[in-house]
DONU-936764 format. One line per field, with one value per residue (C-alpha): chain; x, y, z; residue in one letter; residue number from 1. Coordinates in steps of 0.1 Angstrom, whole numbers. Layout:
N
chaine A,...;
xx X,...;
yy Y,...;
zz Z,...;
residu A,...;
num NUM,...;
//
This chain:
695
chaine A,A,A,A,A,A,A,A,A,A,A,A,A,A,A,A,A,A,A,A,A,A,A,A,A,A,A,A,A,A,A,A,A,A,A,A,A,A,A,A,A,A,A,A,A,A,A,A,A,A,A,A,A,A,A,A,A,A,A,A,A,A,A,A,A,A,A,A,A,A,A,A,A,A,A,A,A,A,A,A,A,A,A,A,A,A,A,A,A,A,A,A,A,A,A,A,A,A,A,A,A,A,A,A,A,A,A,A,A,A,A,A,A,A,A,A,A,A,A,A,A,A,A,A,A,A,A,A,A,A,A,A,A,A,A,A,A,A,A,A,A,A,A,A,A,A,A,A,A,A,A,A,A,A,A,A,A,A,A,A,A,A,A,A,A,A,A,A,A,A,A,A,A,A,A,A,A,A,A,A,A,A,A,A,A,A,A,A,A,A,A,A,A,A,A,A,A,A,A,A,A,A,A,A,A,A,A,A,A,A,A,A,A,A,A,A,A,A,A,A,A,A,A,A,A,A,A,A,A,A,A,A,A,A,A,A,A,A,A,A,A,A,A,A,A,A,A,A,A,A,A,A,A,A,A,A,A,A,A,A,A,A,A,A,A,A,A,A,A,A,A,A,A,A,A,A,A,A,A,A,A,A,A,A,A,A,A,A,A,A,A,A,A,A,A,A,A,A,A,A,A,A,A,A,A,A,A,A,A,A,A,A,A,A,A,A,A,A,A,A,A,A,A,A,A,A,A,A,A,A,A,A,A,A,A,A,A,A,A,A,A,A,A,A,A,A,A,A,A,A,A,A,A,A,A,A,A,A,A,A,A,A,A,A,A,A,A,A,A,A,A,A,A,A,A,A,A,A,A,A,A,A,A,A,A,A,A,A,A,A,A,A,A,A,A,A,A,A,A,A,A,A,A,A,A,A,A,A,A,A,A,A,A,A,A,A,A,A,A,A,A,A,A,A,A,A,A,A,A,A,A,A,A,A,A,A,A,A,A,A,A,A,A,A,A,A,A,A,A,A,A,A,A,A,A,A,A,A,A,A,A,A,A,A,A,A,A,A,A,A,A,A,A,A,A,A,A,A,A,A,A,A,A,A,A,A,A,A,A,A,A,A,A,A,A,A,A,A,A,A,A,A,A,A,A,A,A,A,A,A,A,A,A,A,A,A,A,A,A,A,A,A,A,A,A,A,A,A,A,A,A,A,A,A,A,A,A,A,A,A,A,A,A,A,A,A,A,A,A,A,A,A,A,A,A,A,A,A,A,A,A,A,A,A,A,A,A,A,A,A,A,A,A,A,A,A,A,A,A,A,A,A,A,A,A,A,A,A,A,A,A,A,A,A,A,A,A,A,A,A,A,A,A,A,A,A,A,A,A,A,A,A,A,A,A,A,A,A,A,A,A,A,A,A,A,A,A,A,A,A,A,A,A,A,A,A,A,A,A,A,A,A,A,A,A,A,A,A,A,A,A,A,A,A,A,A,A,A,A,A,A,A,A,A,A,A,A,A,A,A,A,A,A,A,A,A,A,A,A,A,A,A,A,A,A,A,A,A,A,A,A,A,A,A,A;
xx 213,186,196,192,185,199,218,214,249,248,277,270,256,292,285,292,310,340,366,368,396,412,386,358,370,380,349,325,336,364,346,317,339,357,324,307,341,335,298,302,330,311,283,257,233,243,237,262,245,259,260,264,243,236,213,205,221,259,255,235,265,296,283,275,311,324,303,288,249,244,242,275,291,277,287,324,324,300,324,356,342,333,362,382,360,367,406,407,387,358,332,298,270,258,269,237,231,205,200,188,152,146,157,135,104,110,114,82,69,82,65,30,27,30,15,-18,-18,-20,12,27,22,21,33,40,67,92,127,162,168,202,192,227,224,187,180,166,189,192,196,233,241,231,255,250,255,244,214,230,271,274,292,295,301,266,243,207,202,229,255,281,300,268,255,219,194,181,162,180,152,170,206,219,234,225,242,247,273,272,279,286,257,227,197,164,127,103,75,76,52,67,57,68,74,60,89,76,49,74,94,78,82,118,127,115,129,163,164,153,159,197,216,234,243,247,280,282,289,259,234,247,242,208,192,204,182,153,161,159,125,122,102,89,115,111,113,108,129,126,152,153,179,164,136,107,77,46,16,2,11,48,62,96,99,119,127,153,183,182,147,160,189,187,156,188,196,163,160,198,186,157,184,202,174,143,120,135,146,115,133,165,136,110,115,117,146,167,189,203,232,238,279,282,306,297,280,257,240,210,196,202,191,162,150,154,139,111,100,102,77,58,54,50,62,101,127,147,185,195,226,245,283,291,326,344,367,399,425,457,488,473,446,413,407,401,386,384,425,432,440,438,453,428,422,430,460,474,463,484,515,517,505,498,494,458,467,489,463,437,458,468,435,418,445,438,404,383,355,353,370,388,424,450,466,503,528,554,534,513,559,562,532,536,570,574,539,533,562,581,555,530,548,579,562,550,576,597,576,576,613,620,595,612,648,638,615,615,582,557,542,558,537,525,540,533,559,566,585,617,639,644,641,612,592,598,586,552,551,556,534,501,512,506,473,459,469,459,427,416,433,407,376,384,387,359,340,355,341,307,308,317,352,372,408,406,400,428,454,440,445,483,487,483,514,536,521,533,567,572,567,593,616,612,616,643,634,667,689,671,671,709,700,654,642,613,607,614,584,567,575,566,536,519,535,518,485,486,496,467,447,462,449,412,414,431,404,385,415,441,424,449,472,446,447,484,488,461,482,517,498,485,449,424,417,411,396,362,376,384,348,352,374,343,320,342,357,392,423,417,440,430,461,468,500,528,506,529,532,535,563,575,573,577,537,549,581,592,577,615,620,618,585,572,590,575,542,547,563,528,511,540,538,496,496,519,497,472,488,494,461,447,432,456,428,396,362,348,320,280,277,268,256,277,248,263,293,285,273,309,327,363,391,430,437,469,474,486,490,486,488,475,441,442,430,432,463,440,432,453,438,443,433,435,431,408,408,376,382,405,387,393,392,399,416,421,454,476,497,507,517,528,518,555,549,519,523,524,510,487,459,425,396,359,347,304,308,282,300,306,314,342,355,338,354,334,355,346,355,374,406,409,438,445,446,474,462,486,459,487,474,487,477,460,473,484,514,523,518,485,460,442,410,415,386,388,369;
yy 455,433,414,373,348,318,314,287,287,258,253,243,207,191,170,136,129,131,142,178,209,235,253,242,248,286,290,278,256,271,308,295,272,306,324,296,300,332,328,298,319,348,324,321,295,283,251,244,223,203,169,151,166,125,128,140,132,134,108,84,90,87,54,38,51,32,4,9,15,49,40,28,58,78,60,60,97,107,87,105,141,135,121,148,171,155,152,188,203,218,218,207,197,172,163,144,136,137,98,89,82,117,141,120,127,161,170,146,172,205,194,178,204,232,212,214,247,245,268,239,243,208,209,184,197,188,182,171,133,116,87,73,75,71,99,135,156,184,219,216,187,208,235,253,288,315,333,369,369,341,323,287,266,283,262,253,273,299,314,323,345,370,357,358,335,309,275,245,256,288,277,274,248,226,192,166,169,135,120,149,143,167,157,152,168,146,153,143,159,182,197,238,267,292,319,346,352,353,383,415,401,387,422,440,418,415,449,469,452,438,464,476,446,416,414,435,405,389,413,420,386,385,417,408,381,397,426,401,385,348,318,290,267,228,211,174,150,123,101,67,78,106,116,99,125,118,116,89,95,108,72,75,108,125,158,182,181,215,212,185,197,232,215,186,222,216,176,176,196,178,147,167,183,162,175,212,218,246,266,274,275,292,313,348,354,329,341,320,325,302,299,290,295,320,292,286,320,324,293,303,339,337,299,285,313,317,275,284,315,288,263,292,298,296,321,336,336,369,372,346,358,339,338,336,310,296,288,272,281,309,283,270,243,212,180,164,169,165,198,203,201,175,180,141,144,178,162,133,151,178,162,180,215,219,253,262,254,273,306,307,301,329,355,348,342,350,372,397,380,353,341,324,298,291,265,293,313,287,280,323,330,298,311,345,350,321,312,346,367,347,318,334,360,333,314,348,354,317,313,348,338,304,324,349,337,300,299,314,343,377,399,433,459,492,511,546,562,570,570,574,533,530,556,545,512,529,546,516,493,524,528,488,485,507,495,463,469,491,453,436,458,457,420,413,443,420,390,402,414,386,397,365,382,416,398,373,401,423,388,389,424,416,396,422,448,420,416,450,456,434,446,480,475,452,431,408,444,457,419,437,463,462,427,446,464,428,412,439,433,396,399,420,400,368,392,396,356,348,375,357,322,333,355,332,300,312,311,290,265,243,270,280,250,247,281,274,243,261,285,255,280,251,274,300,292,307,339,345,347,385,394,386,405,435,437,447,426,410,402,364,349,350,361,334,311,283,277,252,241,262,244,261,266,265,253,260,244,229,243,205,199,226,214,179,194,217,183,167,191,194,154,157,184,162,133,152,168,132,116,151,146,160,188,199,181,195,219,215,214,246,251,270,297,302,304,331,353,359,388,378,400,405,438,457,466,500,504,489,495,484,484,504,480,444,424,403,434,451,479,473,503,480,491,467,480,502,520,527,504,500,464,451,419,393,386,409,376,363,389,426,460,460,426,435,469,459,426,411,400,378,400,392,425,425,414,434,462,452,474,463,490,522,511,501,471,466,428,401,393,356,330,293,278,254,224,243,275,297,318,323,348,333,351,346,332,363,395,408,440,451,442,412,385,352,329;
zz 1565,1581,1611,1602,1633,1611,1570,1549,1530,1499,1475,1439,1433,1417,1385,1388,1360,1370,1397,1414,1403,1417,1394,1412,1448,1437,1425,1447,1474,1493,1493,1506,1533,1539,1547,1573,1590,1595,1609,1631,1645,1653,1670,1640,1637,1596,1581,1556,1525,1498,1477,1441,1416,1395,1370,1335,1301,1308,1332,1312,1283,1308,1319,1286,1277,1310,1304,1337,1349,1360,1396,1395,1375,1399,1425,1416,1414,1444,1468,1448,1453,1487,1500,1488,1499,1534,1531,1522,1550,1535,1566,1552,1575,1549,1519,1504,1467,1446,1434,1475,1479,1503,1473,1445,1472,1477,1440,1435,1461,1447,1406,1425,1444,1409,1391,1413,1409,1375,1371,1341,1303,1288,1251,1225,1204,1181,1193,1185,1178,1178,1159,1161,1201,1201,1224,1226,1232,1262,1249,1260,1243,1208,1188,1162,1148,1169,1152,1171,1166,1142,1165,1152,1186,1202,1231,1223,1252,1254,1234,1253,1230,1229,1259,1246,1252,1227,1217,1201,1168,1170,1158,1123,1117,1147,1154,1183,1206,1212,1179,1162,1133,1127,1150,1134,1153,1163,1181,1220,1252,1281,1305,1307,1336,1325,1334,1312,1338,1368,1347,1359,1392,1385,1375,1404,1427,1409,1386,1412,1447,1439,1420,1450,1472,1443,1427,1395,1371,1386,1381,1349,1338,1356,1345,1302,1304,1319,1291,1264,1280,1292,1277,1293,1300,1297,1330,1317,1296,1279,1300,1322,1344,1370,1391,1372,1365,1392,1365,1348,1315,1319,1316,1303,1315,1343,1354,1342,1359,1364,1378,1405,1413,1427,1453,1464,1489,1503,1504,1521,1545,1553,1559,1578,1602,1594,1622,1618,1582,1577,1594,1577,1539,1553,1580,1569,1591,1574,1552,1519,1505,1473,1463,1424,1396,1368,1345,1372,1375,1358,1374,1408,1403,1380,1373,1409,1428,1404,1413,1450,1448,1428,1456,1477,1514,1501,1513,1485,1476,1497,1483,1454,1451,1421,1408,1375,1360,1373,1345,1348,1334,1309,1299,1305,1326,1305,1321,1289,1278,1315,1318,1354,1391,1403,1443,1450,1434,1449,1484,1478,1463,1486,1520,1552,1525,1527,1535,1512,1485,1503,1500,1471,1456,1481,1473,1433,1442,1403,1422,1392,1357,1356,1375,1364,1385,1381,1399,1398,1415,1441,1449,1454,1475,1498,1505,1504,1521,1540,1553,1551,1570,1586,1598,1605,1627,1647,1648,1660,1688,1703,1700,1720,1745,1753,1750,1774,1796,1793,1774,1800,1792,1805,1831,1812,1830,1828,1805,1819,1797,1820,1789,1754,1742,1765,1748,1715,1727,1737,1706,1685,1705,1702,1665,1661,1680,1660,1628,1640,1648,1614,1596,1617,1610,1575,1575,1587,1566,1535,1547,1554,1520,1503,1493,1505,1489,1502,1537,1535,1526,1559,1579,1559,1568,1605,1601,1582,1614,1637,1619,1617,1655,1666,1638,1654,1689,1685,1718,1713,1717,1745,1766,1771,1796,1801,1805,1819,1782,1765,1785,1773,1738,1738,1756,1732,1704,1718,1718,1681,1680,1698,1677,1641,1655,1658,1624,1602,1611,1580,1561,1574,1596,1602,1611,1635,1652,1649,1667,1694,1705,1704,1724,1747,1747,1757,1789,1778,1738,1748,1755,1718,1704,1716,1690,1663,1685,1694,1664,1678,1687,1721,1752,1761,1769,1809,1821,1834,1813,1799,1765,1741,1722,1689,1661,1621,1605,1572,1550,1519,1486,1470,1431,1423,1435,1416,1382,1389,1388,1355,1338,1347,1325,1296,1292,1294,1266,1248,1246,1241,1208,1196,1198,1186,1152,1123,1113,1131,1116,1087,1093,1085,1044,1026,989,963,968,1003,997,963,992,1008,991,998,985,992,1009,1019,1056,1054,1093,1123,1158,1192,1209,1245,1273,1249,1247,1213,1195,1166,1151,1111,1085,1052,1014,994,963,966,999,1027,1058,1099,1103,1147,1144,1171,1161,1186,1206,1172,1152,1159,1142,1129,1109,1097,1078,1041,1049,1021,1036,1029,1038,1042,1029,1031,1065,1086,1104,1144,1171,1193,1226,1210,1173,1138,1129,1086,1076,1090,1083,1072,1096,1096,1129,1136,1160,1186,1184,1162,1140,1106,1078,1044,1015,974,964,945,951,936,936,962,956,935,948,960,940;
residu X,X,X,X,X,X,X,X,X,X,X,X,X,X,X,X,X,X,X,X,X,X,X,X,X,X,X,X,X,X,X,X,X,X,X,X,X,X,X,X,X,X,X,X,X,X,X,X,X,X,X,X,X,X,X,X,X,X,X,X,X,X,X,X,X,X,X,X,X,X,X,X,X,X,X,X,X,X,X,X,X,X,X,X,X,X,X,X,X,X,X,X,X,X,X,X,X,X,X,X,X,X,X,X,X,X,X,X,X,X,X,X,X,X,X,X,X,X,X,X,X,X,X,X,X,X,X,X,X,X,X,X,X,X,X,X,X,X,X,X,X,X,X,X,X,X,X,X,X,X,X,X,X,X,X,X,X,X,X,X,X,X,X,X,X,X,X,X,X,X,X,X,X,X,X,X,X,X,X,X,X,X,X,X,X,X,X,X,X,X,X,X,X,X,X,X,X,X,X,X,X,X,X,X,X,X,X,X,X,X,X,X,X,X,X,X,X,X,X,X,X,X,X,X,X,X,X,X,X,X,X,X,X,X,X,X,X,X,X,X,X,X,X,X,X,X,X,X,X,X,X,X,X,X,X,X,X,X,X,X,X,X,X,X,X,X,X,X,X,X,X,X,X,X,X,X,X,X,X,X,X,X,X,X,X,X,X,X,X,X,X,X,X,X,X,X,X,X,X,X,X,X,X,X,X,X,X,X,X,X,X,X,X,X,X,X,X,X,X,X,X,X,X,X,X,X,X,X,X,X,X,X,X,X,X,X,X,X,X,X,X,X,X,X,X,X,X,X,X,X,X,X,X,X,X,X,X,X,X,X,X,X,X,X,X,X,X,X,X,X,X,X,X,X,X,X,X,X,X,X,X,X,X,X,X,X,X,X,X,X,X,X,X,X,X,X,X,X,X,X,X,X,X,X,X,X,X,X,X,X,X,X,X,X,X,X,X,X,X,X,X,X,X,X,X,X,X,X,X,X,X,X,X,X,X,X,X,X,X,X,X,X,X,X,X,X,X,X,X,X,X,X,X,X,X,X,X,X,X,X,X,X,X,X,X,X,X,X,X,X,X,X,X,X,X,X,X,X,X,X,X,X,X,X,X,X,X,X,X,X,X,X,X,X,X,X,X,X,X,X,X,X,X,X,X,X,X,X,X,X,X,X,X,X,X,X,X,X,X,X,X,X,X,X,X,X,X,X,X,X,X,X,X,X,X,X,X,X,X,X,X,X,X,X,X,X,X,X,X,X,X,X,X,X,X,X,X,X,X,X,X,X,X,X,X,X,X,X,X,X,X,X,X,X,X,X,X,X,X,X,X,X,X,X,X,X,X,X,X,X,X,X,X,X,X,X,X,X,X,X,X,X,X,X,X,X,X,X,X,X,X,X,X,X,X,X,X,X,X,X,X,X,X,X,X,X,X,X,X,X,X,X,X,X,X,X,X,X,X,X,X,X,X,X,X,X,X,X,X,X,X,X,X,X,X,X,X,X,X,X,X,X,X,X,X,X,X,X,X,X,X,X,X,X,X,X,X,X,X,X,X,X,X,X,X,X,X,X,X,X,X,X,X,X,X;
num 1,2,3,4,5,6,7,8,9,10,11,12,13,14,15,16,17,18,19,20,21,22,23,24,25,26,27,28,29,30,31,32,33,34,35,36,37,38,39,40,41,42,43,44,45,46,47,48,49,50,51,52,53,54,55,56,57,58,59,60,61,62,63,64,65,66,67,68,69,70,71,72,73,74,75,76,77,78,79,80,81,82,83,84,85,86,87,88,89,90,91,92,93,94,95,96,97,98,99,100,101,102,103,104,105,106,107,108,109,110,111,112,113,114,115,116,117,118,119,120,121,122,123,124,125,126,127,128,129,130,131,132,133,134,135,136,137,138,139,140,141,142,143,144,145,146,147,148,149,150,151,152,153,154,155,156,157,158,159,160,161,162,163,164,165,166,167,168,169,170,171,172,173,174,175,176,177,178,179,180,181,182,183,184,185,186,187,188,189,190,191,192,193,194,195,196,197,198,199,200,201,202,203,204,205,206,207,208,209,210,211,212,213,214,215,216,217,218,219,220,221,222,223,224,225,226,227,228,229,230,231,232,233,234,235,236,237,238,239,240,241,242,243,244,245,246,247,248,249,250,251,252,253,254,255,256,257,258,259,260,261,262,263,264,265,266,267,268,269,270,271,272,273,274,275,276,277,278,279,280,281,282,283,284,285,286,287,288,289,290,291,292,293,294,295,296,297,298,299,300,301,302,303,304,305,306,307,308,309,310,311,312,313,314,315,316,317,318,319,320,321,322,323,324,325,326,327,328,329,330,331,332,333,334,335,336,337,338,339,340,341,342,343,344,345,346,347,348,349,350,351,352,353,354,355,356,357,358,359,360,361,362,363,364,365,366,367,368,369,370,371,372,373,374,375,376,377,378,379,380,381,382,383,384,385,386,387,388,389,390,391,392,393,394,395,396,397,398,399,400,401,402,403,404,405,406,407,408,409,410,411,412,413,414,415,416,417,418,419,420,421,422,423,424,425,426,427,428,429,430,431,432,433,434,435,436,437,438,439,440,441,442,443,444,445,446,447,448,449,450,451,452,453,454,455,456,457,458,459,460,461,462,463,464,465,466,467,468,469,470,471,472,473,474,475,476,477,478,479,480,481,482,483,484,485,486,487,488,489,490,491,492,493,494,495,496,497,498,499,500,501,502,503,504,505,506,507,508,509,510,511,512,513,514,515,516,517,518,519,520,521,522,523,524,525,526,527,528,529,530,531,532,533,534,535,536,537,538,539,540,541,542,543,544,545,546,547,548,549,550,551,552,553,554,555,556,557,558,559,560,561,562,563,564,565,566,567,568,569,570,571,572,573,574,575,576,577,578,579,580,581,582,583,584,585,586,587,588,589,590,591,592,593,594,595,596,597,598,599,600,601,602,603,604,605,606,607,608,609,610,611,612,613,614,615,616,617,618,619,620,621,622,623,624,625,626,627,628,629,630,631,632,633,634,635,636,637,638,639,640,641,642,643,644,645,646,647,648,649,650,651,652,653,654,655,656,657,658,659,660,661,662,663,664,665,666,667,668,669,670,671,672,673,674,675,676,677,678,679,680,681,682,683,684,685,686,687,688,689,690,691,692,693,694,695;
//
């Protein structure tokens, strides 16, 4: 690996629109929080980049919805995130946004500068209208039917069912998010990147330079667009709120949010380090590492990098660990049903537990498919982890060495082993270091690799090695008869202390800190950068050194605290059921010729069983009348094979064939949706032939 003099670390631009979720600090903010940690501890030069990502369409809506100007919405919710960001630790060097005057040069900068070059297509093009709303409409503010799967809830620029890549002209169906009615084209001038050209180099760079080091679901996503081939991509829309488009005939226009946005990195930096920011963007031996969420990939990895070797003399992203989505409570996170753990609000309910929050979102950290967080579970790690290992190993250690030796620090005498306790001592204590220090090398192997859980649970597995090392030599047994082995005991004990303060920093900051004053380490603090360098526990602490008071790391999170929580959600789902509407909107109108095109016929399931490796699946053989067929049906949590042998059942039956894990599934099986997402089988009220049609 090459050998970087600085990094340039950013964390995704949050939306403001609204305030920030324990889904958005699991999947970008706290990994990349974790991972500056870890560099500033070892002595690296890093910059740490952030702000409010406040423009585009969303913005302009949320405000007219507020009845506030969009500098005002924004605002609200800039000051909201950031503040939060602040109370809950997360170390940014800046955190900018993108509505100051620095960011609208820079992106003024980034298009002039392109532009010059003559790298832009300008088009005019017809595009979607919301006459009700009077404005075009952003690709991701248009759904339709997906041209690929059929899926009917499809992006104008991406359905994410199929994940392939499309144009708002390429749905079926298309309406507008925002009011909900179908948009009408009218013909409006852009201005186009031309990202077809960058794809040959796009794919050697990605395809072929990142398939080892980039995280798998990252390239995966990266290299199925390239496969499918890129267009050019608008980067201009028809807008007044945004950075307004530097030509002379582009009044009324700004630039795509998703054009502005990725360059805030750079103009934050330039706030940040105005006389020095080249560096850390265009110094080959600056290394930048972008921190996103899933949903944020293909414009960090193949739209972004493609502008900077545009403007020329840009380093590229180096390494972009994305992760997956955070759900809560076995479903997705829902900002518009308030289906969340907002940060402000856990920070205010559980005070002085920024901690506490930061592990157990690391130790179900979604690196590779999504999590699932639960309050049950936040209550079991906190205390049986937390509090059971890590604190009460601490907590052990200081006690004794008060007890025993009045809270100094015991001389480290040489052990001979003149009897049978003492040797066991020796072999306990040589059978700990080295545990110890393959924990360590691991941890920071994880680190360095982006793999924020495996690192934590080595940093937790110096605490069970710490635990289990007093547990074996039973110090409060042999302070009967070898006060000599017990200083022994505790002084290595307080070694692996001292080791957990300077390993956990990334983790457990404020459990760092808590530790270092216990330990009263001011004196000797500089010592401990050798532990990142060597790479193996360290012995910093002096001996006869006086310590600190003891005092508990962690306490238990109380059953009630936990059911106050849960009852948060429970009475938001209910309101949310009873201002729900009574049925789903009806869908886009069809002609009786589309519907004469659907061969729908009752079938009999004559098995069923389970799909291997799906808990949605069953696996349905069903007689329609005409033949014996294998239909997959996602219908596995609601009903089980049991129920559904002898079932009557509504059965699409000219429904193209679609493979799903190495099986032909033939037809769909038709359900009614209750509004509480139960599915419910559609079939006669009598019992009739297989094969009889639907009509």
């Amino acid at each position: 690996m090459k050998k970087f003099k600085r990094t340039t670390v950013t964390a995704a631009l949050p939306y403001a629109n609204g305030p920030l979720h324990i889904g958005h600090i699991a999947g970008a903010y706290l990994p990349a929080d974790t991972y500056v940690r870890f560099l500033r501890q070892r002595g690296e030069d890093v910059v740490f980049i952030c702000g409010s990502d406040e423009h585009g369409v969303a913005i302009t809506l949320g405000a007219k919805k507020e009845g506030v100007s969009p500098r005002q919405f924004v605002d609200k919710y800039h000051h909201l995130m950031k503040q939060a960001f602040e109370d809950f630790g997360i170390g940014f060097d800046i955190y900018s946004r993108t509505s100051n005057p620095t960011h609208h040069e820079t992106a003024k900068e980034f298009f002039t500068n392109i532009y010059n070059k003559g790298i832009f297509l300008e088009e005019t093009s017809d595009q979607y209208y919301d006459e009700q709303e009077q404005i075009f409409l952003a690709d991701r503010y248009i759904i339709g039917t997906c041209p690929n799967c059929k899926h009917t809830n499809a992006y104008g620029d991406q359905c994410e069912k199929c994940g392939t890549s499309l144009s708002p002209k390429q749905l079926i169906n298309p309406r507008s998010t925002v009011s909900g009615k179908t948009p009408v084209l009218r013909p409006t001038k852009h201005w186009y990147f031309p990202l077809d050209k960058y794809e040959a180099w796009l794919k050697e760079w990605i395809v072929e330079g990142h398939k080892q080091d980039w995280k798998i679901n990252v390239y995966g996503q990266c290299k199925s667009w390239i496969d499918q081939g890129l267009q050019p991509r608008s980067i201009t829309r028809d807008l007044d709120w945004g950075v307004s488009v530097p030509l002379p005939d582009a009044a009324g226009k700004v630039l795509y949010v998703w054009f502005d946005a990725p360059i805030g990195y750079i103009s934050a930096t330039k706030e940040l380090k105005p006389a020095g920011w080249e560096k850390y963007w265009k110094d080959p031996e600056t290394r930048l590492i972008h921190f996103i969420g899933k949903d944020n990939i293909v414009f960090h990895c193949i739209i972004f990098p493609a502008i900077l070797k545009a403007a020329g003399d840009y380093i590229l992203p180096d390494n972009v660990p994305a992760n997956e989505f955070l759900n809560l409570e076995g479903d997705k996170i829902s900002t518009s049903r308030n289906h969340a753990v907002w940060l402000h609000e856990y920070l205010a309910d559980f005070p002085g537990r920024r901690d506490e929050l930061r592990y157990v979102l690391t130790s179900i950290s979604p690196e590779t498919k999504d999590a699932d967080f639960t309050w049950k579970d936040y209550q079991q790690k906190v205390n049986s982890e937390l509090v059971s290992i890590f604190g009460n190993f601490v907590n052990r250690v200081m006690v004794l060495t008060w007890k025993y030796f009045d809270g100094k620090v015991p001389a480290e005498h040489e052990l001979p082993a003149t009897d049978e306790r003492r040797k066991k001592i020796l072999d306990h204590y040589h059978k700990a270091h080295a545990d110890l220090n393959v924990s360590v090398k691991e941890m920071i192997r994880a680190l360095q690799d982006f793999r924020f859980r495996e690192a934590q649970f080595q940093l937790m597995n110096m605490a069970r090695i710490g635990n289990k090392f007093l547990a074996d030599t039973e110090p409060w047994k042999v302070a009967k008869e070898d006060m000599e082995a017990v200083g022994c005991i505790l002084n290595y004990a307080l070694t692996i202390v001292g080791n957990l303060a300077i390993a956990c920093d990334p983790f457990l900051p404020d459990a760092s800190r808590n530790i270092k004053r216990q330990l009263n380490s001011s004196s000797f603090d500089a010592s401990w950068k050798q532990f990142w360098i060597k790479e193996e526990l360290i012995n910093a602490i002096p001996q006869h050194h006086q310590l600190g008071q003891a005092e508990l790391l962690y306490k238990n999170i109380e059953n009630e605290e936990i059911e106050k929580q849960i009852e948060k959600l429970r009475r938001t789902k209910m309101e949310n059921e009873k201002s729900a509407p009574l049925v789903k909107a009806l869908k886009p109108e069809i002609t009786i010729d589309d519907f004469s095109k659907l061969d729908i016929r009752i079938g009999k399931v004559l098995s069923a069983e389970r799909m291997e490796k799906s808990n949605k699946l069953l696996k349905l053989k069903v007689d329609t009348g005409i033949d014996q067929r294998t239909v997959l049906s996602g219908i596995a949590q609601h009903y089980t094979p049991e129920e559904m042998v002898g079932k009557q059942v509504t059965l699409i039956a000219n429904l193209a064939p679609r493979k799903m894990m190495g099986i032909e599934s033939q037809g769909m099986i038709l359900m009614a949706e209750d509004l509480d997402g139960k599915l419910r089988l559609v079939f006669p009220s009598e019992i009739v032939t297989p094969g009889s049609t639907v009509s």
